[in-house]
KEBAMI-908638 format. One line per field, with one value per residue (C-alpha): x, y negated, z. Coordinates in nm, 2 decimals, always signed. Layout:
N
u = (X,...)
v = (Y,...)
w = (Z,...)
//
This chain:
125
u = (-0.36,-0.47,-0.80,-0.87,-1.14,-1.08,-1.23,-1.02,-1.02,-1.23,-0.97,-0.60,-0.30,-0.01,+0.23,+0.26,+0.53,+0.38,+0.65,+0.71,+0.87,+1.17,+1.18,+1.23,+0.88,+0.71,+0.49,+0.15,-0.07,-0.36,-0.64,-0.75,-1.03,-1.01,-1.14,-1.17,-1.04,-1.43,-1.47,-1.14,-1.26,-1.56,-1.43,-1.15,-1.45,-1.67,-1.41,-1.30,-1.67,-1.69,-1.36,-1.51,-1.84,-1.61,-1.44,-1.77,-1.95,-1.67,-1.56,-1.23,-1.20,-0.93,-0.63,-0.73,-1.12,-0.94,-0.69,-1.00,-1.24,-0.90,-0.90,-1.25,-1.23,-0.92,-1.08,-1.36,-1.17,-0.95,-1.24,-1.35,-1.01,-0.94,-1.14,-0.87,-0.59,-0.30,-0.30,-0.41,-0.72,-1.05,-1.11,-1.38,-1.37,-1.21,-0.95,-0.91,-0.88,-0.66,-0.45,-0.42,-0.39,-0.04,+0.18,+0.12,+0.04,-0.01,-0.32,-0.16,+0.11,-0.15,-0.38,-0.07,+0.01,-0.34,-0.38,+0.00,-0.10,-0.43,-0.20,-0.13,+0.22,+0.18,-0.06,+0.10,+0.40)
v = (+3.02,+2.65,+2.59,+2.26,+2.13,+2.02,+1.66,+1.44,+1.19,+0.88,+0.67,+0.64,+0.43,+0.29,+0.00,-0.25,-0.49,-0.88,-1.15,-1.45,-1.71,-1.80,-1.49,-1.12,-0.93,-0.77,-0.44,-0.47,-0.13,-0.14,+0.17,+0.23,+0.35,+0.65,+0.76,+1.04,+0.98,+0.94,+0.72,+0.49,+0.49,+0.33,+0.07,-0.05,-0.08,-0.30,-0.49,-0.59,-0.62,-0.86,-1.05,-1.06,-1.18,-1.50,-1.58,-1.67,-1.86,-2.04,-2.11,-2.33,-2.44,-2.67,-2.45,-2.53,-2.39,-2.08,-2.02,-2.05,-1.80,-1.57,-1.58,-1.52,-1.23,-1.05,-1.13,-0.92,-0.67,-0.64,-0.64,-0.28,-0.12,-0.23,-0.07,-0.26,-0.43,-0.50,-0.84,-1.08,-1.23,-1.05,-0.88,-1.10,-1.24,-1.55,-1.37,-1.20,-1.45,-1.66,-1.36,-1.33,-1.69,-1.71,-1.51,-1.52,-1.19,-1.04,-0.89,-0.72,-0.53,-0.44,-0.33,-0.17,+0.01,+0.18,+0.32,+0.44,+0.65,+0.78,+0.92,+1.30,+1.28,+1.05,+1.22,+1.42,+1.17)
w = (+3.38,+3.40,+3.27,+3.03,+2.76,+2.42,+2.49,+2.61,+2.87,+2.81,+2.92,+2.92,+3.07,+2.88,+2.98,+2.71,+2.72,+2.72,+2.56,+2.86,+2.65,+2.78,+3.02,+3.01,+2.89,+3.19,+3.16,+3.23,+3.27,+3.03,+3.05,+2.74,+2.61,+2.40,+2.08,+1.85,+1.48,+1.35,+1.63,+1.54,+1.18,+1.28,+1.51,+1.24,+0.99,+1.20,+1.33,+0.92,+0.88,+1.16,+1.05,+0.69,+0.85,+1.04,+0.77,+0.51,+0.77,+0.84,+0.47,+0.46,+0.79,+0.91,+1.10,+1.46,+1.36,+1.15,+1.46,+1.72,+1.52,+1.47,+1.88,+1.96,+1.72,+1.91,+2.25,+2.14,+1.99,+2.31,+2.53,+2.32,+2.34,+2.72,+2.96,+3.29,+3.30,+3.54,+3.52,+3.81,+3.58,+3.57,+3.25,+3.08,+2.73,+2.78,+2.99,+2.70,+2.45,+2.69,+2.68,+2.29,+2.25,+2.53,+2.24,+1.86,+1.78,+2.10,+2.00,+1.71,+1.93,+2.22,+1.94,+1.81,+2.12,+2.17,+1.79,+1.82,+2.19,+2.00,+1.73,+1.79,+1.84,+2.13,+2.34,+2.64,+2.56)
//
């Protein structure tokens, strides 16, 4: 009989499909990191106490300062979900915010993607 733990892996790979405008979308790999459900709770709590942070100090910005905070802010937040990527670029904040900043709401799918894998239905899958 196979032997296993309860813990999972600390990482995990998933193919998420990245929009080319104009083109088909192409598959990148993405390793993941994982977390347990106390773990995700506390990541999607800092990362709204980080947005809510942004958004006083920057009060009522114009749209280019609001769209530029909005992109630091997913960089950061891909950088602790994303542990490699498949892409070409080194993995590095402003890869990362290059990356969120190619497709309007790129982040949300990739973020998407990674909470949808974590979900117990998904694992194995």
């Amino acid at each position: 009989m196979a032997k296993f733990t309860i813990a999972q892996d600390p990482t995990f790979t998933k193919k998420v499909k990245i929009p080319r405008i104009g083109r088909d979308p192409v598959e990148v790999g993405f390793t993941f990191k994982y977390r347990t459900q106390s773990e995700v709770a506390d990541l999607i709590s800092k990362w709204g106490k980080r947005r809510q942070e942004v958004a006083e100090k920057v009060g009522e910005p114009e749209l280019v300062e609001t769209v530029r905070a909005r992109l630091d802010l997913e960089g950061s937040e891909l950088l602790e979900i994303v542990e490699a990527w498949e892409f070409d670029d080194e993995l590095c904040h402003a890869s990362a915010v290059a990356l969120c900043e190619s497709v309007q709401g790129l982040f949300a799918r990739i973020s998407a993607d990674y909470f949808d894998a974590l979900k117990a239905e998904r694992l194995g899958n």
